[in-house]
Predicted model as a PDB file, atoms N, CA, C, CB and O in Angstrom, pLDDT in the B-factor column:
MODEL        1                                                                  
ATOM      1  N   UNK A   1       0.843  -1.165   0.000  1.00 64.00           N  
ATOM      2  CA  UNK A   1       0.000   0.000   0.000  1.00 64.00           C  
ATOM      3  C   UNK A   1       0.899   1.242   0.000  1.00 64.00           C  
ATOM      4  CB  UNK A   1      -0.965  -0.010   1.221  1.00 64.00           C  
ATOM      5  O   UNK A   1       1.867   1.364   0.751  1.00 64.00           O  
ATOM      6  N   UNK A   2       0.439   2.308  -1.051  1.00 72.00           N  
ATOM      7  CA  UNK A   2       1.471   3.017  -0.881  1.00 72.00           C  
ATOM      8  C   UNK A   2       1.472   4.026   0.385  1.00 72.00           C  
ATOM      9  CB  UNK A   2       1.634   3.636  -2.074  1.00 72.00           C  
ATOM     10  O   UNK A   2       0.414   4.057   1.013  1.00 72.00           O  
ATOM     11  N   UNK A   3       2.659   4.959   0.897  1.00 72.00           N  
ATOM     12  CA  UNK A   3       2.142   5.831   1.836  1.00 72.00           C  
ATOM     13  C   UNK A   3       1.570   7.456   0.981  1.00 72.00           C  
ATOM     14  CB  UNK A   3       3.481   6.018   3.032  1.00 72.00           C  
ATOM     15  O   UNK A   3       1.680   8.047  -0.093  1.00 72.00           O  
ATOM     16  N   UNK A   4       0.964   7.583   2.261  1.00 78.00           N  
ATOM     17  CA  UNK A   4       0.373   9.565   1.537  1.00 78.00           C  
ATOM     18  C   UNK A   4       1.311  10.217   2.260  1.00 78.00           C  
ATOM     19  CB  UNK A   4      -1.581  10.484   2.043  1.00 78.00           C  
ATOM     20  O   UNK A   4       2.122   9.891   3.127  1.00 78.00           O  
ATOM     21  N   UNK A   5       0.996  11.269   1.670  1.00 78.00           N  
ATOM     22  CA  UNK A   5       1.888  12.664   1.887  1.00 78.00           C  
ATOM     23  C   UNK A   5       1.715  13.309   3.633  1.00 78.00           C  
ATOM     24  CB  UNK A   5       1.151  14.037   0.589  1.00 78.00           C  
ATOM     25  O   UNK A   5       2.343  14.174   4.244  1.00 78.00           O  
ATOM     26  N   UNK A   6       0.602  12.446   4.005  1.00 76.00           N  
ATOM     27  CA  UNK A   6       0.333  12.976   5.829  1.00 76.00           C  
ATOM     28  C   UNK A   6       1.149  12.256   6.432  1.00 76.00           C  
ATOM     29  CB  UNK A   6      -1.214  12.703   6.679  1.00 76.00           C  
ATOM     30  O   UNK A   6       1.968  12.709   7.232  1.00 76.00           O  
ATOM     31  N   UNK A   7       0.973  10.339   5.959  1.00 78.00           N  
ATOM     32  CA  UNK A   7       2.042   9.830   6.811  1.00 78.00           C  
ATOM     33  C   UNK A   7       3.334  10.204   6.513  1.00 78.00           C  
ATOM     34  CB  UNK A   7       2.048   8.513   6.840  1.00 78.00           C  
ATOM     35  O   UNK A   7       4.023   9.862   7.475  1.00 78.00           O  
ATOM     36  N   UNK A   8       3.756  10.532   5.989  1.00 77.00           N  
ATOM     37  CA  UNK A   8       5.432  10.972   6.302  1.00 77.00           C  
ATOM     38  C   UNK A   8       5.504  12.099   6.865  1.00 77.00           C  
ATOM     39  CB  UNK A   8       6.406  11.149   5.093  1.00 77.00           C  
ATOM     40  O   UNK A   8       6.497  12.132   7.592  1.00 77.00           O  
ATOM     41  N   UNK A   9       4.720  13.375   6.881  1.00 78.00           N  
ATOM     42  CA  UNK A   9       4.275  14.509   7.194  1.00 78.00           C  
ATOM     43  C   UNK A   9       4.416  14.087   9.151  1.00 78.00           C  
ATOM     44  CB  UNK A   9       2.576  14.849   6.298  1.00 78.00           C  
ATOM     45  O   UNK A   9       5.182  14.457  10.041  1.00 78.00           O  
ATOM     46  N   UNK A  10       3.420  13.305   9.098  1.00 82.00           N  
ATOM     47  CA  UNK A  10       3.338  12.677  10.501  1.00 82.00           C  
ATOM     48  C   UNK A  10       4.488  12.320  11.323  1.00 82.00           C  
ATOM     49  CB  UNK A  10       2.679  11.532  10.414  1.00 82.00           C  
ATOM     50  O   UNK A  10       4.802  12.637  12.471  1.00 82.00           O  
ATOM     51  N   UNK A  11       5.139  11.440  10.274  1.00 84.00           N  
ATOM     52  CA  UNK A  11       6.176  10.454  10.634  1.00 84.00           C  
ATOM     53  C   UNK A  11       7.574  11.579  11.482  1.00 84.00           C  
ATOM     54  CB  UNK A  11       6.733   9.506   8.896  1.00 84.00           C  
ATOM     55  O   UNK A  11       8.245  11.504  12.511  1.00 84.00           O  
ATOM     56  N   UNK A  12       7.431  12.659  10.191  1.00 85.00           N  
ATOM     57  CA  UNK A  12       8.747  13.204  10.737  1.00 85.00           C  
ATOM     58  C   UNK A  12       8.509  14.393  12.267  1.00 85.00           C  
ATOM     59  CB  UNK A  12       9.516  14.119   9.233  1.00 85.00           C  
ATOM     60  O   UNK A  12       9.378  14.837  13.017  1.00 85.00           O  
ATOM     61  N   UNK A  13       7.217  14.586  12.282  1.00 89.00           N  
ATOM     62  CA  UNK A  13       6.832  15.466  13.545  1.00 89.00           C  
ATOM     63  C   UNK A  13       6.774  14.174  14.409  1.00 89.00           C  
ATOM     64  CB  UNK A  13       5.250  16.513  13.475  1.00 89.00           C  
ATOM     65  O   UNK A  13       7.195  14.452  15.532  1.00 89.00           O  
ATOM     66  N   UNK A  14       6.501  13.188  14.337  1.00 88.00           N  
ATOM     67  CA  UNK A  14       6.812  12.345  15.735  1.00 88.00           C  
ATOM     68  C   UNK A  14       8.264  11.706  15.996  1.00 88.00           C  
ATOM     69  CB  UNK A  14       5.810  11.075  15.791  1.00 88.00           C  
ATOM     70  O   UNK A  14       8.736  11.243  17.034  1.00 88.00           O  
ATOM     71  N   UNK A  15       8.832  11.837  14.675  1.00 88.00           N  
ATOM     72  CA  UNK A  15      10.738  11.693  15.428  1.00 88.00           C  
ATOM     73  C   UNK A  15      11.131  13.485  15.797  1.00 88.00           C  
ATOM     74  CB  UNK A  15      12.426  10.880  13.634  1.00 88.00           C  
ATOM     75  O   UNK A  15      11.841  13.526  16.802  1.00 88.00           O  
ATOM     76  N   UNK A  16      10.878  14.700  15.309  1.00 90.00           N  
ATOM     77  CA  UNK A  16      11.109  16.184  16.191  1.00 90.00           C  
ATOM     78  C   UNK A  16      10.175  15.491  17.367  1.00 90.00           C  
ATOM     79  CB  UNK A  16      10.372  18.040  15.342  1.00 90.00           C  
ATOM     80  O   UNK A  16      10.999  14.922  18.082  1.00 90.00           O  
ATOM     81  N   UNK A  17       9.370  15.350  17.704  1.00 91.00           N  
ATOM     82  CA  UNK A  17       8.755  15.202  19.218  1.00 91.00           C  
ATOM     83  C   UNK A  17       9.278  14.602  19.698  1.00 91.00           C  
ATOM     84  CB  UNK A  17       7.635  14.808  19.558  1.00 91.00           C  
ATOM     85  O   UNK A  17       9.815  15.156  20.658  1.00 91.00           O  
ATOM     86  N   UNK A  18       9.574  13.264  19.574  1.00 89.00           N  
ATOM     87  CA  UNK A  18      10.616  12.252  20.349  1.00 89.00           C  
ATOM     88  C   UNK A  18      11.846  13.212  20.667  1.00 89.00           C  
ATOM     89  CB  UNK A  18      11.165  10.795  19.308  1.00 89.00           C  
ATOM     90  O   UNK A  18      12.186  13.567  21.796  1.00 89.00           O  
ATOM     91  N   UNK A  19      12.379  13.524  19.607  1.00 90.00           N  
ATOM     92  CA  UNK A  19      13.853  13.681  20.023  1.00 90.00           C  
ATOM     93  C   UNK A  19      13.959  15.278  20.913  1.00 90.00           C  
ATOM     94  CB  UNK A  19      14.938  13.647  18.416  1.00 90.00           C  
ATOM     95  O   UNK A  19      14.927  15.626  21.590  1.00 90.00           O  
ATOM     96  N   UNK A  20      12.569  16.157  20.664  1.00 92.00           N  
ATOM     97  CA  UNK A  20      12.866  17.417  21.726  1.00 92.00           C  
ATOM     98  C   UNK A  20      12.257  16.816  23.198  1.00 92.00           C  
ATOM     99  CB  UNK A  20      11.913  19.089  21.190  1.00 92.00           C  
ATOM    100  O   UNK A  20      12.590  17.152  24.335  1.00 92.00           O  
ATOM    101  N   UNK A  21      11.300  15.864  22.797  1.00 94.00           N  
ATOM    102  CA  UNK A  21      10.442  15.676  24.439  1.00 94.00           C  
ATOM    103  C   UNK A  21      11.232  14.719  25.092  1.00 94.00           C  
ATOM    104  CB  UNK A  21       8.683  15.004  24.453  1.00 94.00           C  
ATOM    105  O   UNK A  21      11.270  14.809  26.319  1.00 94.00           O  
ATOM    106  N   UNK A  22      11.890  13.797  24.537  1.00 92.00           N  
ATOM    107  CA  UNK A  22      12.817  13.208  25.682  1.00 92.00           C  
ATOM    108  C   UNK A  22      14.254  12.747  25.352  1.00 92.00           C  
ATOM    109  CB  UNK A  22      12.146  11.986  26.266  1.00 92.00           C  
ATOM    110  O   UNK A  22      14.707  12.123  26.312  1.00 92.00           O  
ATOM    111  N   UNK A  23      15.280  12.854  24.149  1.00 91.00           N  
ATOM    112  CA  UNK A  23      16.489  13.345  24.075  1.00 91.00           C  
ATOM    113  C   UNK A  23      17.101  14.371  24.677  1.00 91.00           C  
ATOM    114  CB  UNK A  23      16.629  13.520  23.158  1.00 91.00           C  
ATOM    115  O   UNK A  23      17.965  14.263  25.547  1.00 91.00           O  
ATOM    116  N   UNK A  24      16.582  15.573  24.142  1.00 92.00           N  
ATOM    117  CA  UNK A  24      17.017  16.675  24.567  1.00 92.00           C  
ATOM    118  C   UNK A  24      17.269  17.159  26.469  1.00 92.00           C  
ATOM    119  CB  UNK A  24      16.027  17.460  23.819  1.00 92.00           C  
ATOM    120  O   UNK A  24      18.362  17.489  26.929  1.00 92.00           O  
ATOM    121  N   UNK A  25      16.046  17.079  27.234  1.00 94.00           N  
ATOM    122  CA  UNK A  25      15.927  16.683  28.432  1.00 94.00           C  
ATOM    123  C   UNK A  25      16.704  15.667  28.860  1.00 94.00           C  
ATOM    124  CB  UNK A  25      14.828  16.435  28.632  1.00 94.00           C  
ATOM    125  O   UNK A  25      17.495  16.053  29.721  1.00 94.00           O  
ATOM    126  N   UNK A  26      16.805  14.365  28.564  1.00 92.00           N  
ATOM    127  CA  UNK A  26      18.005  13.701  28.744  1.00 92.00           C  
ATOM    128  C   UNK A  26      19.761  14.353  28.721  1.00 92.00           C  
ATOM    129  CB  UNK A  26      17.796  12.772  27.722  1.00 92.00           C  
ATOM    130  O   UNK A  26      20.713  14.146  29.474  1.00 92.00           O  
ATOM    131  N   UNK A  27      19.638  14.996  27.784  1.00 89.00           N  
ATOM    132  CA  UNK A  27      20.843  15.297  27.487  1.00 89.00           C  
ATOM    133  C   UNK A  27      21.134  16.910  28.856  1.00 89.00           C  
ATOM    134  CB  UNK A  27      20.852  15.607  25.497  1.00 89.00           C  
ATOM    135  O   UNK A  27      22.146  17.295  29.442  1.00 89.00           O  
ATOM    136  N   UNK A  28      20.297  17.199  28.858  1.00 91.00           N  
ATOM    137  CA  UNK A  28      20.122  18.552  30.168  1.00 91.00           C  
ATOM    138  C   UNK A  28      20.561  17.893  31.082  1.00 91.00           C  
ATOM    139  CB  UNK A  28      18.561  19.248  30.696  1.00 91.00           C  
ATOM    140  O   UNK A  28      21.699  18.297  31.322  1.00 91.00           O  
ATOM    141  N   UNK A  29      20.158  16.744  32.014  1.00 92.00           N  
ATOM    142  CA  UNK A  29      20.510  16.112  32.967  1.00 92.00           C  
ATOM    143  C   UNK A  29      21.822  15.329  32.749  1.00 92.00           C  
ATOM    144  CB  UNK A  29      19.485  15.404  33.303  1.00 92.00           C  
ATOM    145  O   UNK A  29      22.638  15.191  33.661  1.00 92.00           O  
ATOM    146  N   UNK A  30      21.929  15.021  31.998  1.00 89.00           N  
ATOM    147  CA  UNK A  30      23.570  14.179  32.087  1.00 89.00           C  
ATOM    148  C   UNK A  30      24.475  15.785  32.132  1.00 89.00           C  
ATOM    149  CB  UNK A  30      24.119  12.830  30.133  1.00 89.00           C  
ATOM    150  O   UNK A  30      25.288  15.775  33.057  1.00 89.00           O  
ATOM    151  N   UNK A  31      24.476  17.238  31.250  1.00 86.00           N  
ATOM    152  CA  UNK A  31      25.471  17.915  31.986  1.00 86.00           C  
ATOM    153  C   UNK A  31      25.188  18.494  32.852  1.00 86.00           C  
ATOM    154  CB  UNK A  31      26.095  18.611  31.488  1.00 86.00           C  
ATOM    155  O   UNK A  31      26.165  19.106  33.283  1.00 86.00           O  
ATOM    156  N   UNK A  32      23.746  18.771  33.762  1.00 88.00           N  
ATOM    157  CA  UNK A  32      23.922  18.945  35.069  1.00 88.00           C  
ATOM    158  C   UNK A  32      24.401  18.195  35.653  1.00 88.00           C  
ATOM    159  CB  UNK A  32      23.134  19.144  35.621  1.00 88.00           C  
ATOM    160  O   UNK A  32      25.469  18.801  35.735  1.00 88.00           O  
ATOM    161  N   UNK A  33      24.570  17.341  36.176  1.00 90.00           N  
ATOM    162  CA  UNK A  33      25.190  16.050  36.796  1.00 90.00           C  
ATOM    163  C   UNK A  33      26.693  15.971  36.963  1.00 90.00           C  
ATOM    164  CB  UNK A  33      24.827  14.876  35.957  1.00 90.00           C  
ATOM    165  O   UNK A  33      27.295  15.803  38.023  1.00 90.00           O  
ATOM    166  N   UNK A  34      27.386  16.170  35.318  1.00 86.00           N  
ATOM    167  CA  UNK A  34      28.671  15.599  35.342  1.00 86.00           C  
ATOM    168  C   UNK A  34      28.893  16.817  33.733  1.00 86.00           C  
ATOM    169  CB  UNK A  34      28.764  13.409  35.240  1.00 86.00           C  
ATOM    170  O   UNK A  34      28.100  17.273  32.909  1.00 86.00           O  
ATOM    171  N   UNK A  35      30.583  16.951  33.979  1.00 79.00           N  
ATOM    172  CA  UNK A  35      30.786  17.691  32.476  1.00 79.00           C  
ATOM    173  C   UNK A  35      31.712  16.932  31.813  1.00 79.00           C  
ATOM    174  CB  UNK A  35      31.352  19.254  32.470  1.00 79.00           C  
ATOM    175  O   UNK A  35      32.920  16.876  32.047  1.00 79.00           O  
ATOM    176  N   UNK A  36      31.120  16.381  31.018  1.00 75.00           N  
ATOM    177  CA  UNK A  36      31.606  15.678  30.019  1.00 75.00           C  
ATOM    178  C   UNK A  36      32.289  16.020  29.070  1.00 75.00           C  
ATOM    179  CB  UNK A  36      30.925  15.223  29.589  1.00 75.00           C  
ATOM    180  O   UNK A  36      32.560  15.029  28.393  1.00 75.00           O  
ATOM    181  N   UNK A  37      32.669  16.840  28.708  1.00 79.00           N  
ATOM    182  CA  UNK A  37      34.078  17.737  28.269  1.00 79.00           C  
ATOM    183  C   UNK A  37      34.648  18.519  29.209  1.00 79.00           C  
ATOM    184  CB  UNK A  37      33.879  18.740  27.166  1.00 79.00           C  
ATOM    185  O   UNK A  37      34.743  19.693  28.851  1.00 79.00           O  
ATOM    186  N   UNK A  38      35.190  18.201  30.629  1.00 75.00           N  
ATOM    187  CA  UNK A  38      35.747  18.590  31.131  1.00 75.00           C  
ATOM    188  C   UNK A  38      35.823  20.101  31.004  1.00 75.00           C  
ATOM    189  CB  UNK A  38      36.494  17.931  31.012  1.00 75.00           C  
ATOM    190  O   UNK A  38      36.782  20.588  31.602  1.00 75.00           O  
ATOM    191  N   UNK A  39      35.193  20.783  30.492  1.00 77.00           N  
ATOM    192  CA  UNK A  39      35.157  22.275  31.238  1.00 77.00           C  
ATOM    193  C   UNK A  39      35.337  23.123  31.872  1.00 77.00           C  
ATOM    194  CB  UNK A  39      34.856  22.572  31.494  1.00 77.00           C  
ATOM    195  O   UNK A  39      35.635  24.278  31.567  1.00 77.00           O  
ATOM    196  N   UNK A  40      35.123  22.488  33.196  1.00 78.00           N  
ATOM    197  CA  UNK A  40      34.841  23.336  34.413  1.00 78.00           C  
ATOM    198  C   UNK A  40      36.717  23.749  34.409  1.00 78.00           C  
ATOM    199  CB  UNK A  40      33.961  22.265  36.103  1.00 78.00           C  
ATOM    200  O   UNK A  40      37.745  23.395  33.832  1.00 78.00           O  
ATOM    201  N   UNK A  41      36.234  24.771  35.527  1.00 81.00           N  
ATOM    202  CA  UNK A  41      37.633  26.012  35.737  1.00 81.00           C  
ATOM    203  C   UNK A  41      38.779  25.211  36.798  1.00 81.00           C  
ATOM    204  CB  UNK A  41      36.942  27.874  36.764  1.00 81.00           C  
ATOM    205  O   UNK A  41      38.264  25.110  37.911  1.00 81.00           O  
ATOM    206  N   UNK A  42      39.415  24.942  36.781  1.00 80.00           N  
ATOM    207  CA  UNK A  42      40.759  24.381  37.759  1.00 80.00           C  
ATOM    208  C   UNK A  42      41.739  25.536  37.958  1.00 80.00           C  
ATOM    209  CB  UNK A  42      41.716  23.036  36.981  1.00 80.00           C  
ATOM    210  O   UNK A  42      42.617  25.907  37.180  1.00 80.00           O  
ATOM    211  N   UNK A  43      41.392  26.066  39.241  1.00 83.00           N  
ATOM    212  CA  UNK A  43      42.519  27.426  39.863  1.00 83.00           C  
ATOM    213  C   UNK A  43      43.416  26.822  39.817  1.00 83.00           C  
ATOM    214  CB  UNK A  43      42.492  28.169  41.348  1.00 83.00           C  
ATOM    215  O   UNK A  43      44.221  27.372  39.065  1.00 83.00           O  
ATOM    216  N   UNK A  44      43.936  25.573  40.376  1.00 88.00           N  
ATOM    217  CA  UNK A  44      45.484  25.171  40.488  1.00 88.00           C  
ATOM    218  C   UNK A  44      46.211  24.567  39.234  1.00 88.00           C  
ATOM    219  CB  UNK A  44      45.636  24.090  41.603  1.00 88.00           C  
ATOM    220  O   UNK A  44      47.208  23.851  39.326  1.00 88.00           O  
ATOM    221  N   UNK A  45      45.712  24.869  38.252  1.00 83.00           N  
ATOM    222  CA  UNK A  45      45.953  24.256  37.108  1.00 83.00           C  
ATOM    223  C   UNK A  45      46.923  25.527  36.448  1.00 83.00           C  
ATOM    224  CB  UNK A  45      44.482  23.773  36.291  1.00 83.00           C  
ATOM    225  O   UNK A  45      46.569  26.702  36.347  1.00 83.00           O  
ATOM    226  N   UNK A  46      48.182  24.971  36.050  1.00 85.00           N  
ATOM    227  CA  UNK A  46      49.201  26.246  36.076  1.00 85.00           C  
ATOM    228  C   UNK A  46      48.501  26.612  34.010  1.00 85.00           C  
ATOM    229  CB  UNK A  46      51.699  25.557  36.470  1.00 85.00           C  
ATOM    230  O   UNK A  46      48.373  27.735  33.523  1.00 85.00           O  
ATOM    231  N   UNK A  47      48.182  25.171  33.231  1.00 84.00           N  
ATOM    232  CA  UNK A  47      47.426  25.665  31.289  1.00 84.00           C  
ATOM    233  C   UNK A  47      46.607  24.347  31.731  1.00 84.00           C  
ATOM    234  CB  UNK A  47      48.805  25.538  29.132  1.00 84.00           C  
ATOM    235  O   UNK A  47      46.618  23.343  32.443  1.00 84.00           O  
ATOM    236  N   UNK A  48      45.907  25.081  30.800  1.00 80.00           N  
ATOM    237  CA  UNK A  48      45.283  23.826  29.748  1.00 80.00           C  
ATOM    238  C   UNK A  48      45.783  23.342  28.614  1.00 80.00           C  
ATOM    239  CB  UNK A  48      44.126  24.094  29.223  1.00 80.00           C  
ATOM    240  O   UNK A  48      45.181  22.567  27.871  1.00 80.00           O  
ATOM    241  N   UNK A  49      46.836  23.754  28.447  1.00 84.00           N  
ATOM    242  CA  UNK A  49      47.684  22.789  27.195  1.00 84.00           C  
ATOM    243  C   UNK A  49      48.168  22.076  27.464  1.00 84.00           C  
ATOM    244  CB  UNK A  49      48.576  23.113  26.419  1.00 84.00           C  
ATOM    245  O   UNK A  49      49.165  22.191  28.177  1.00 84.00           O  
ATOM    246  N   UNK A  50      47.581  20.637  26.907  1.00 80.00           N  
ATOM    247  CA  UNK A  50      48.243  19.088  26.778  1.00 80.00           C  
ATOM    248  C   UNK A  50      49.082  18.911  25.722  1.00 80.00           C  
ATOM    249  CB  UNK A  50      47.226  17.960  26.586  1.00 80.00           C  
ATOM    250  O   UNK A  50      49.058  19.154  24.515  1.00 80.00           O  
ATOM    251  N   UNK A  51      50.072  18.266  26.756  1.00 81.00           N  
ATOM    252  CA  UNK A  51      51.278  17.979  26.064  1.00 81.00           C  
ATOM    253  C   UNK A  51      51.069  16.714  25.137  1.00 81.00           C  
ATOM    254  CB  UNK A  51      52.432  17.763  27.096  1.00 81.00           C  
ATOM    255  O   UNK A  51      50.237  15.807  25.176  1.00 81.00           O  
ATOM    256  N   UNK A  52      52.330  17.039  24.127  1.00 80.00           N  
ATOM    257  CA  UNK A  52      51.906  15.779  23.017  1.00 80.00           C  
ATOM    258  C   UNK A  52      51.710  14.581  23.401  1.00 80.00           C  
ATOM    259  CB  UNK A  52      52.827  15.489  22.027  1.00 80.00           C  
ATOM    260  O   UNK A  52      52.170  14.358  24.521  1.00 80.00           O  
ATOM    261  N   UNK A  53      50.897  13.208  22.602  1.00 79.00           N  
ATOM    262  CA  UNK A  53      51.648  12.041  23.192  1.00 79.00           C  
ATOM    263  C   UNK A  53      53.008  11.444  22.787  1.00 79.00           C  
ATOM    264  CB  UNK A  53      50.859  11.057  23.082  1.00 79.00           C  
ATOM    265  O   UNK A  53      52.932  10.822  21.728  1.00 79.00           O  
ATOM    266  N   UNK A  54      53.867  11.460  23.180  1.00 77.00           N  
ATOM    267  CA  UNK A  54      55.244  10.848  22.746  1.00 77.00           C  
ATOM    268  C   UNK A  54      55.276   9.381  22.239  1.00 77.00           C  
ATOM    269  CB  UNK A  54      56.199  10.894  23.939  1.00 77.00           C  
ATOM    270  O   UNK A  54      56.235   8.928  21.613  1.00 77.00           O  
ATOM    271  N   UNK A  55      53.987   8.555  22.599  1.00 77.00           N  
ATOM    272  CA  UNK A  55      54.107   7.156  22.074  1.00 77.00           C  
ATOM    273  C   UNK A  55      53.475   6.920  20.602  1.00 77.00           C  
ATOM    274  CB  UNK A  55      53.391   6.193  23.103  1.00 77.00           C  
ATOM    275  O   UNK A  55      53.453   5.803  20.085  1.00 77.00           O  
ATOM    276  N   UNK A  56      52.984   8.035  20.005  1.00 69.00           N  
ATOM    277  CA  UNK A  56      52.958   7.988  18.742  1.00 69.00           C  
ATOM    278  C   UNK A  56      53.262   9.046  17.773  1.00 69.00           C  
ATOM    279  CB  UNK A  56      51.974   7.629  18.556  1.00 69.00           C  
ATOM    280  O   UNK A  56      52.544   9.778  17.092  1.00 69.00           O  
ATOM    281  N   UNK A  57      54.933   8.876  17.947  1.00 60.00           N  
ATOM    282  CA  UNK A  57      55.622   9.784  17.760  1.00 60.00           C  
ATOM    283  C   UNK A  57      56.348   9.157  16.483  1.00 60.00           C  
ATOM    284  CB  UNK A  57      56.364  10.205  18.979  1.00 60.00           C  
ATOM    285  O   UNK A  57      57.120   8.225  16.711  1.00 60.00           O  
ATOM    286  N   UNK A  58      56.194   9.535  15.291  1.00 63.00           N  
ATOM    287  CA  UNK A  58      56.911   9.332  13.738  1.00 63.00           C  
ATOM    288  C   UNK A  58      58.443   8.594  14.575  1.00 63.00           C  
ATOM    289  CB  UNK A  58      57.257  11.350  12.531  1.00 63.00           C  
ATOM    290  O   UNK A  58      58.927   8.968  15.643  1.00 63.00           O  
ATOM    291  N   UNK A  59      58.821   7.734  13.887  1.00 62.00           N  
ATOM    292  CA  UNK A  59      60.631   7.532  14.320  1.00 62.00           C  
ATOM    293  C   UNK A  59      61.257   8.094  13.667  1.00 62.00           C  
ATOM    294  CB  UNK A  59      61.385   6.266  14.253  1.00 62.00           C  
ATOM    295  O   UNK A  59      62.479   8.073  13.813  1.00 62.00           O  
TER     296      UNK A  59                                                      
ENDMDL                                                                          
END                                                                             
């Protein structure tokens, strides 16, 4: 049977609803919680520049 032009119409407003009504909210609570790109400010931290890795280093 073929589809009409509502069901896909449909289809794609119920994956935007899914993904703002409970992805998005999901995703709010995991960085309240924890920062997952490391972010946050470190006073005793003399940089934030990481040094190279030396073990994959050209010979």
């Amino acid at each position: 049977m073929p589809r009409s032009r509502w069901t896909e119409r449909l289809g794609g407003l119920g994956l935007a609803a899914l993904y703002f009504g409970v992805l998005t909210p999901f995703g709010w609570c995991v960085r309240a919680v924890r920062d997952p790109l490391r972010r946050s400010w470190d006073a005793d931290r003399a940089s934030y520049l990481e040094a190279p890795d030396r073990s994959r280093a050209a010979p």
